[in-house]
Structure formats: C-alpha cells, structure tokens
ROBA-754951 format. One record per residue: x, z, y of N, C-alpha, C, O, CB in turn. Coordinates in steps of 0.05 Angstrom, whole numbers, padded with zeros to 5 digits, always signed. Glycine has a CB too. Layout:
<nodes>
XZYXZYXZYXZYXZY;...
</nodes>
This chain:
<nodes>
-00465+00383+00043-00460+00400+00020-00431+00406+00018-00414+00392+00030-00470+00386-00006;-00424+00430+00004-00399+00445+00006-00400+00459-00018-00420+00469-00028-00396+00464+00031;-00374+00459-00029-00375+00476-00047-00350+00510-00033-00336+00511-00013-00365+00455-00078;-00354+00532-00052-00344+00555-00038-00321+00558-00044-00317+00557-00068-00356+00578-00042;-00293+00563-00026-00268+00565-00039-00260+00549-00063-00256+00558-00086-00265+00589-00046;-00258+00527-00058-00256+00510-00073-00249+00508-00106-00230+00500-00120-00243+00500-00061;-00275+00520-00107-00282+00530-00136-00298+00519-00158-00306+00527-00180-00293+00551-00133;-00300+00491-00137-00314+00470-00157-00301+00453-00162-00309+00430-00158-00335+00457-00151;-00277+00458-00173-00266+00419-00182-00279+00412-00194-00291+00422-00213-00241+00407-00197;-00278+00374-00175-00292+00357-00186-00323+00348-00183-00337+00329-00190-00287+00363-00206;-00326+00374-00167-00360+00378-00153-00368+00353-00141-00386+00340-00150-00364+00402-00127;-00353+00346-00114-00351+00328-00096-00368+00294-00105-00388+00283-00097-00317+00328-00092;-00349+00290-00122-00355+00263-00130-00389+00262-00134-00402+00252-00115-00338+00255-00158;-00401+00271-00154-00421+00263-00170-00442+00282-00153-00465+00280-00160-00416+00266-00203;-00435+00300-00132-00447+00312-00108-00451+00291-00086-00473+00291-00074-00431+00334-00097;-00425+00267-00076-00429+00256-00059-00449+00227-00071-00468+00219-00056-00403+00254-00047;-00445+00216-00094-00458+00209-00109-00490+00203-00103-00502+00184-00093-00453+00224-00125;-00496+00226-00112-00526+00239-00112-00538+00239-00082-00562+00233-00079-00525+00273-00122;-00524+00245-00063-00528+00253-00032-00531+00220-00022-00551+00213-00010-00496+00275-00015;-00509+00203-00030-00521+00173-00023-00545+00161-00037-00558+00146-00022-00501+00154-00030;-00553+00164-00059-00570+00155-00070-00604+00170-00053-00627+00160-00049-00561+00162-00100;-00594+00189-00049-00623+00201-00041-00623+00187-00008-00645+00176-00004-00624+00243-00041;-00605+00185+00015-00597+00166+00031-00615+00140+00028-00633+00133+00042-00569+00161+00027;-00606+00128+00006-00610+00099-00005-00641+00098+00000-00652+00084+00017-00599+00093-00040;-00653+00114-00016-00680+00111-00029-00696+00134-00003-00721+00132-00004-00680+00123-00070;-00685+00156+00022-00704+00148+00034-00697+00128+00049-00716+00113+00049-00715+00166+00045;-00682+00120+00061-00684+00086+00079-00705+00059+00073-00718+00046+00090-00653+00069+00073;-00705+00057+00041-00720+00042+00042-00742+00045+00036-00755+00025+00028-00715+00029+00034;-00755+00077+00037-00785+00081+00029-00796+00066+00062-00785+00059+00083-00796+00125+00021;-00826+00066+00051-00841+00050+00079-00839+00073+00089-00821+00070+00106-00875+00035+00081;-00846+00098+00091-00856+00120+00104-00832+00127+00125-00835+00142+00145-00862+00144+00083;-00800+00109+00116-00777+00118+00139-00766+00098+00141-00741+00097+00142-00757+00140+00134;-00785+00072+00143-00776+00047+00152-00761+00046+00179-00747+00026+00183-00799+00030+00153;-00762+00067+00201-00752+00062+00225-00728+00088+00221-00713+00097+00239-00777+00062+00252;-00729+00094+00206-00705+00118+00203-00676+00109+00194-00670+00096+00174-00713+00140+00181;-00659+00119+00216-00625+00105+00206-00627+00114+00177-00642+00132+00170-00589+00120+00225;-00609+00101+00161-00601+00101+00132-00582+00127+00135-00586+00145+00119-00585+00070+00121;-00558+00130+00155-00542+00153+00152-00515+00148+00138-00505+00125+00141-00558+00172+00138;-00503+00165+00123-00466+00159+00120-00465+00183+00103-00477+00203+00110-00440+00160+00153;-00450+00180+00081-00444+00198+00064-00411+00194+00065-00400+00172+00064-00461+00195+00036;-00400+00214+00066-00368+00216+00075-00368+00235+00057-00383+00254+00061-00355+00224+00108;-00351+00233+00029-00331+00244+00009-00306+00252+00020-00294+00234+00032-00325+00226-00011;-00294+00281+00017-00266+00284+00022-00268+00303-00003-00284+00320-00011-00253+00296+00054;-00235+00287-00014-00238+00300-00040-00206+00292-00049-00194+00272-00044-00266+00285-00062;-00198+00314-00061-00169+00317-00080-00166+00305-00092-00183+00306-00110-00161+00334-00093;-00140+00281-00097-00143+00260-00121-00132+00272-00142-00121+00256-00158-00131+00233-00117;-00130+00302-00148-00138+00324-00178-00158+00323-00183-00164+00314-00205-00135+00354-00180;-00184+00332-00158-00205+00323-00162-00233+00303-00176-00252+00303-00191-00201+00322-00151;-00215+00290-00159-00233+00259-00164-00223+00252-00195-00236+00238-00210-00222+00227-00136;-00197+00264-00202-00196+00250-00221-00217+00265-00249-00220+00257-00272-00164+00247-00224;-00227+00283-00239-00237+00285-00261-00266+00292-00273-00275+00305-00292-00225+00298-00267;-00285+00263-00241-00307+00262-00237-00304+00223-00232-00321+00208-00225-00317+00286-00212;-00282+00219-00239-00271+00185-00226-00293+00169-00239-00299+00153-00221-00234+00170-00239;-00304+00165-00253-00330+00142-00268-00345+00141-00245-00352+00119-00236-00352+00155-00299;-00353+00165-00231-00383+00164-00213-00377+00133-00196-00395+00116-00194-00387+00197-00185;-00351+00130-00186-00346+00112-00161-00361+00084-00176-00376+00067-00166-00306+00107-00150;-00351+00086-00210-00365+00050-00226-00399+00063-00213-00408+00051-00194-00361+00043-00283;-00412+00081-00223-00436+00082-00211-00442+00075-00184-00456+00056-00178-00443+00102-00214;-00430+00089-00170-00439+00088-00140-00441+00047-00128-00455+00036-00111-00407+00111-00120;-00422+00039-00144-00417+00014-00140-00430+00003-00159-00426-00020-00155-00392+00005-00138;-00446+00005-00182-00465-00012-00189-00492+00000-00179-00511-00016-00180-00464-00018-00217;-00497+00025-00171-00524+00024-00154-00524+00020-00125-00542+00027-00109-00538+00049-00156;-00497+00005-00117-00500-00018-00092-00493+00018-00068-00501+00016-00045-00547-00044-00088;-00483+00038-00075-00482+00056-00049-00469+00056-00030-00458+00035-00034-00478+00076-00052;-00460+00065-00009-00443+00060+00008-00429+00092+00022-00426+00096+00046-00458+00040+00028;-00423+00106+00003-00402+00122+00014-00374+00124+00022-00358+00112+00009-00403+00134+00003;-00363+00141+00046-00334+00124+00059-00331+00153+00035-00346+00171+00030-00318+00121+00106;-00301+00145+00021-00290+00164+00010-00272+00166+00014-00260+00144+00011-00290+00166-00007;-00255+00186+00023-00227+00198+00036-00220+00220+00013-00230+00241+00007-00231+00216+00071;-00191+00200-00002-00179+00212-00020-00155+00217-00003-00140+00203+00011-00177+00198-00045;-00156+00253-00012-00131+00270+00005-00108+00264-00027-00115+00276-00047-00142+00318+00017;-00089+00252-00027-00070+00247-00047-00044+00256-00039-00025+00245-00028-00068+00221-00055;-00052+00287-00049-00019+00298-00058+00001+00308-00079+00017+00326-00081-00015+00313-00048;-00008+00288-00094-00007+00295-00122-00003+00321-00135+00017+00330-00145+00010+00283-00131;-00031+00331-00134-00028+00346-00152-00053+00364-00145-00071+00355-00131-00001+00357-00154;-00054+00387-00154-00075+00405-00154-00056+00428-00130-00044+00449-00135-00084+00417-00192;-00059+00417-00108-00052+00438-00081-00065+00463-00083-00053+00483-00090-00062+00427-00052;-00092+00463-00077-00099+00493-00076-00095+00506-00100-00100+00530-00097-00126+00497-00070;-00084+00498-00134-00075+00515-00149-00052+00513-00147-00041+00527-00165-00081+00515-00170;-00041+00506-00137-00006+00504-00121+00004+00532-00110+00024+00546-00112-00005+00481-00089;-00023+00533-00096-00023+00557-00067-00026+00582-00089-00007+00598-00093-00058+00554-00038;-00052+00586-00104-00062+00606-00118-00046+00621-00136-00042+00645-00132-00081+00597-00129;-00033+00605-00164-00022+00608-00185+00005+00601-00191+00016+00604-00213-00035+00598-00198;+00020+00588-00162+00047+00584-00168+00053+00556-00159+00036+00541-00169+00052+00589-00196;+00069+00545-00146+00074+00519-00130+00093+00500-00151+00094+00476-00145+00090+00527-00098;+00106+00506-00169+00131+00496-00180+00114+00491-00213+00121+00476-00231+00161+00522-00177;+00094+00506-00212+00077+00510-00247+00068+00476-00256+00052+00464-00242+00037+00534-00245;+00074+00469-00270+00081+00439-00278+00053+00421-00292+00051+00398-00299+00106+00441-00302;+00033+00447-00291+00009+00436-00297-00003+00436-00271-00026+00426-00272-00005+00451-00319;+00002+00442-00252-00015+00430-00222-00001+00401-00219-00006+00387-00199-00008+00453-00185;+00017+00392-00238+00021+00363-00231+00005+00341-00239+00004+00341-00264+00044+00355-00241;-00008+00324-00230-00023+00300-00247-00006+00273-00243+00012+00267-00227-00057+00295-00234;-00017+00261-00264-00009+00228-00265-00027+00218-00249-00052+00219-00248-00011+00211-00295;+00002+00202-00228-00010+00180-00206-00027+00160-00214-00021+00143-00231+00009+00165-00192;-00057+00164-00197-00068+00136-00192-00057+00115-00181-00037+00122-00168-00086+00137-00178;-00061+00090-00182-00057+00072-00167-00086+00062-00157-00099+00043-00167-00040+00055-00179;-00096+00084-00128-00119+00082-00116-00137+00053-00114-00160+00046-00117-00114+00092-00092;-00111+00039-00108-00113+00007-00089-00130-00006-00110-00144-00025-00104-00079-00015-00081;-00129+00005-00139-00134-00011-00164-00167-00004-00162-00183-00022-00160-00115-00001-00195;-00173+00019-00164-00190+00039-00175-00226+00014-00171-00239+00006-00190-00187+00076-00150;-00233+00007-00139-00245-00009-00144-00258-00031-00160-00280-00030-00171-00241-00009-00138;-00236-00057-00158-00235-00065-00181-00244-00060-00203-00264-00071-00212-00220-00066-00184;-00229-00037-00219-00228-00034-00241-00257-00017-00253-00260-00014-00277-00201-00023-00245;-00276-00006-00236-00301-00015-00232-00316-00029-00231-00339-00025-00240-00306-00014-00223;-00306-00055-00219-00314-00072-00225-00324-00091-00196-00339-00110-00194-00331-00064-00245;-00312-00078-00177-00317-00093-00151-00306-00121-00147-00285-00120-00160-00307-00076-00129;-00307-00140-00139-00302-00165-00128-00278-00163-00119-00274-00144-00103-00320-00174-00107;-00257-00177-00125-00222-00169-00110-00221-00167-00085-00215-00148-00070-00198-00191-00114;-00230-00190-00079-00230-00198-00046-00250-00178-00028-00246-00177-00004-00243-00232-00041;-00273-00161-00044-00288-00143-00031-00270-00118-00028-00268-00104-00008-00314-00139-00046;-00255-00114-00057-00249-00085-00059-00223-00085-00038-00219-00064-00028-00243-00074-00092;-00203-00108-00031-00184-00104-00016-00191-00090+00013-00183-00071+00025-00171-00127-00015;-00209-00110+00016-00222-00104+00047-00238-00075+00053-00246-00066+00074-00244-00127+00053;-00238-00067+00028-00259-00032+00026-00237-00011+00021-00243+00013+00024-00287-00027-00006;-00206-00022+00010-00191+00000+00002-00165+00001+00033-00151-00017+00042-00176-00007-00035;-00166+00022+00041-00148+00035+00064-00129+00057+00040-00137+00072+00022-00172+00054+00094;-00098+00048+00052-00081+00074+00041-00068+00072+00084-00064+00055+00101-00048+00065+00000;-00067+00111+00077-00059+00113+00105-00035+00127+00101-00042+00147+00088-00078+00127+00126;-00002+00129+00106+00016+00147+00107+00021+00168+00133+00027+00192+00134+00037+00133+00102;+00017+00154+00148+00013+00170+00184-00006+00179+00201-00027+00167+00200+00018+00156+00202;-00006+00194+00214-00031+00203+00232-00046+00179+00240-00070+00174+00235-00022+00217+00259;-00024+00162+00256-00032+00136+00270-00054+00123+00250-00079+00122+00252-00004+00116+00276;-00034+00109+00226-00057+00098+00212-00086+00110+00195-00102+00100+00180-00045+00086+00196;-00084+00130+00203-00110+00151+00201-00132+00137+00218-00154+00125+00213-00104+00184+00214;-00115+00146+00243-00127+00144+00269-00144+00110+00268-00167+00102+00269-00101+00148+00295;-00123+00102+00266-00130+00075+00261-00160+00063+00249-00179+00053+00260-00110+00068+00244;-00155+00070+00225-00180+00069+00203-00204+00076+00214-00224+00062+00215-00177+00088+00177;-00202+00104+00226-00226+00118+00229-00237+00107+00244-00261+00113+00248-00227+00142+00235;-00222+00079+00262-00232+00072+00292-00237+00046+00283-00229+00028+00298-00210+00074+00319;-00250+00038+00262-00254+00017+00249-00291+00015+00242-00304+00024+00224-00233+00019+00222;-00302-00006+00276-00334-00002+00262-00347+00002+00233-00361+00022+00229-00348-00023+00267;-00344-00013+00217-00348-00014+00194-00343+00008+00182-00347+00007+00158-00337-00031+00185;-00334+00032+00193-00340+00051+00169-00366+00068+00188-00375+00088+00175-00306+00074+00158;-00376+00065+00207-00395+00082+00215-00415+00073+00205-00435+00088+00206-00398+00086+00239;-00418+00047+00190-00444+00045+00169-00447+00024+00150-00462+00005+00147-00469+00043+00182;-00419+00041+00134-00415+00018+00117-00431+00006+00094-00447+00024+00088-00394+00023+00108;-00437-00018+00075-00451-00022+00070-00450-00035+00038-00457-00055+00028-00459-00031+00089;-00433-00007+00029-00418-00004+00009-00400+00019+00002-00399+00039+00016-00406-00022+00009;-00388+00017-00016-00355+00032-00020-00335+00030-00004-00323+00009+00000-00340+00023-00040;-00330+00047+00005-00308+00048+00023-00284+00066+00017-00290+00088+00026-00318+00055+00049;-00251+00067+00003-00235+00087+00005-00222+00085+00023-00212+00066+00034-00222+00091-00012;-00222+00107+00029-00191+00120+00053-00171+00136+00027-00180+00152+00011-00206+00156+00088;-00146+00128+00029-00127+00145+00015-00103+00159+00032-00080+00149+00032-00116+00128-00005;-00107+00175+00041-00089+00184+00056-00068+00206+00040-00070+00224+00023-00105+00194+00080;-00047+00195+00053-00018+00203+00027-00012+00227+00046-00014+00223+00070+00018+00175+00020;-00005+00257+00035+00000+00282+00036+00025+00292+00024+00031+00281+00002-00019+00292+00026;+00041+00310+00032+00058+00329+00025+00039+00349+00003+00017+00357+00009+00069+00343+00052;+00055+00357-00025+00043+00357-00048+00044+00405-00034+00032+00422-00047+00067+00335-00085;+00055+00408-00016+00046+00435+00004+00038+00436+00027+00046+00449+00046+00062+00452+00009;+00017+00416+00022+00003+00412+00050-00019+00423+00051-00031+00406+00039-00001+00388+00058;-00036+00440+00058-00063+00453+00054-00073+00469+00076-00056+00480+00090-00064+00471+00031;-00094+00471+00081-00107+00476+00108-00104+00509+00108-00115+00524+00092-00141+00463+00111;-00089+00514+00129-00072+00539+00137-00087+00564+00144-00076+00583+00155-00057+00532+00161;-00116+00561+00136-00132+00585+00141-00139+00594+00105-00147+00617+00099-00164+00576+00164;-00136+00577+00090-00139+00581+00065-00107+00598+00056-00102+00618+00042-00147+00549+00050;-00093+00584+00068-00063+00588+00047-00058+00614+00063-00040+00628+00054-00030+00559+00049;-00071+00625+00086-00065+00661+00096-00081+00666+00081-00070+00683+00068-00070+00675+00128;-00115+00662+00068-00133+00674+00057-00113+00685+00032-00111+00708+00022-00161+00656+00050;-00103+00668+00028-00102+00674-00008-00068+00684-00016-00060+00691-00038-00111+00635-00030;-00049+00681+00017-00025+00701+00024-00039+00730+00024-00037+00748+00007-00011+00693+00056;-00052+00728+00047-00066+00763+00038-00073+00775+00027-00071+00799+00031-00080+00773+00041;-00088+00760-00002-00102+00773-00007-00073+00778-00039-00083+00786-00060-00137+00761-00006;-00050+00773-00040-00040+00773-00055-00007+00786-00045+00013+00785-00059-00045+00747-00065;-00008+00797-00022+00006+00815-00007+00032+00795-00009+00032+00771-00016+00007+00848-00020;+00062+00821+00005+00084+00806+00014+00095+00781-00014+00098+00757-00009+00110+00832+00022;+00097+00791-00037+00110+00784-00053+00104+00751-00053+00121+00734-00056+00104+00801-00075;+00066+00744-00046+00056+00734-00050+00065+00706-00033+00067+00683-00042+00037+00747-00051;+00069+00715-00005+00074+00709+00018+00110+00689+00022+00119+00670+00036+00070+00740+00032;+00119+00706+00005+00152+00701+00003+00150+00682-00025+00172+00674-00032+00175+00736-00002;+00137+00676-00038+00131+00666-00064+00123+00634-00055+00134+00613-00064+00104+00685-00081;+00101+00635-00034+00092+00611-00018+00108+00600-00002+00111+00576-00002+00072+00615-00003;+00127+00621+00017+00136+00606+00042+00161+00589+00024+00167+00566+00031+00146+00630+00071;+00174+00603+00004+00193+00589-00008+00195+00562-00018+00209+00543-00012+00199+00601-00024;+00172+00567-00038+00158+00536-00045+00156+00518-00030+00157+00496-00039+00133+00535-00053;+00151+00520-00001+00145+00500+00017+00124+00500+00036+00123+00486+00056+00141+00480+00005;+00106+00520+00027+00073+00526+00043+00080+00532+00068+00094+00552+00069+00052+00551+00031;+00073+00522+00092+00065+00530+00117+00047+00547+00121+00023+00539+00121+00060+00514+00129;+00054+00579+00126+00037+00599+00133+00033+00606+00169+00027+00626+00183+00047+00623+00116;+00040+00585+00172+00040+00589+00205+00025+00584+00222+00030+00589+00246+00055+00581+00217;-00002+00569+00212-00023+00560+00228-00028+00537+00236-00016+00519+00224-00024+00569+00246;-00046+00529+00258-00055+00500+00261-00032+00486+00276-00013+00497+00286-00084+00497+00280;-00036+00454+00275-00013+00448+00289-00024+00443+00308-00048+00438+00306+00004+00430+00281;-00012+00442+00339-00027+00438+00371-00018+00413+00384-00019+00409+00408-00017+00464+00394;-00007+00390+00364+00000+00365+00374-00018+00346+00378-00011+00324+00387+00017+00354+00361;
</nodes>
C-alpha cells in the first residue's frame, strides 16, 4: 500500500497497522497453516508518525510485528520542499524515539533490543543485515537520522517544475539538492 504524492499525512501508521493485523490473522487461520506469516515494513516521517503515534500502543498490545523505519528529519520535509523550507510551522517538537516503546508499554529490556537509531549509511547497512528483522516477532524501530533537506530527488524536480525558475532558486538556496541520485 502507498499513498499518492504524499498526500496522506499520517496514512502510513494505522495503514501499516491494519496490513499486519490482516498478516496476523491469515497465518493463523487453519486454511494457511503452511503459509509464511510475511513482514510488514512501515517507512514513515517522524511529522508523520507523529500524528497517527497511539497506533504503535496498539500494534504492541495486539502482539504485531511490524519493522518500522522512522525517516527523522525533523520536520515536515516534503512541506519544506512545497510551501517554503525556512516556514517555521514545518518544524515539529523532537521525539525521543528510543522512549516511544516503552511508553506504550513494552518491557524495557524488550523495547531496547527492538529500538535501532542509525546516523550513517553503514549503520543502516548494518541493521538491515540483522536476521531478526526478516521476521520479526514483534515491534521493531529503525530511526534513521536525516538532514531536515533531504528528500528523494525525483519528487523535489517534480514539484521544482512544476513551480518554475523562481521556484527552483527558492529550493536550491534553502539547501534542497536538485541534482539527482547519488552513484556511491
């Protein structure tokens, strides 16, 4: 599931939510007793999440196990890109992710071992290469920390174009990379 030009804040959560639960319940019908259970992978803006954040106390008292990859760059990026990069309402108040578990209500010693913060590619890399998330059997965050003009470079030309030079010189100033993928 997807939402279009990211025109659903907040979709994600209580979408990925829903998508584990149906996971959950067919695995353990008899009729798909021999059928893998499967992986529900959340990637989601911690603007986002924040304002669908309860689902995770659900997801963790109906026992689900989605990996969730919070992109944290504080703030609302793609209205960064759209409406102005410097506009002081794309800023939000920091989570402290590491907590978020917990305070759901997970087990300390469970939630340490389920919460990943990544600053580098490497420790990206790292994580992802970690069995336990290919079927995990629970909650799982990934928090991976971002540059607050960091955004995927086929969006930030969509929405340069479609808002001509002015638009373009308005972004590159702010900080946006309009130059494409990186090849490293």
């Amino acid at each position: 599931m997807s939402q279009t030009y990211y025109g659903s804040i907040g979709f994600a959560t209580p979408a990925a939510l829903g998508a584990d639960m149906a996971l959950q319940d067919l695995s353990s019908s008899k009729n798909n007793s021999s059928h893998p259970r499967g992986r529900t992978v959340l990637i989601t803006g911690d603007g986002s999440l924040q304002l669908t954040i309860q689902e995770i106390g659900t997801m963790i008292m109906h026992k689900t196990a989605p990996v969730i990859l919070i992109i944290n760059n504080r703030g609302y990026t793609v209205e960064r890109a759209i409406h102005g990069a410097k506009q002081p309402y794309n800023d939000i108040a920091p989570y402290n992710y590491a907590h978020m578990l917990q305070l759901f209500g997970m087990p300390d010693a469970e939630a340490r071992r389920r919460y990943h913060r990544c600053e580098t590619r490497d420790e990206v890399r790292d994580v992802f290469a970690r069995t336990d998330l290919e079927s995990p059997d629970g909650v799982v965050v990934v928090e991976v920390m971002m540059d607050a003009f960091d955004a995927p470079w086929r969006m930030l030309k969509l929405i340069a174009g479609r808002g001509g030079e002015a638009t373009v010189k308005e972004m590159e100033e702010a900080g946006f990379d309009l130059s494409g993928p990186v090849t490293k």
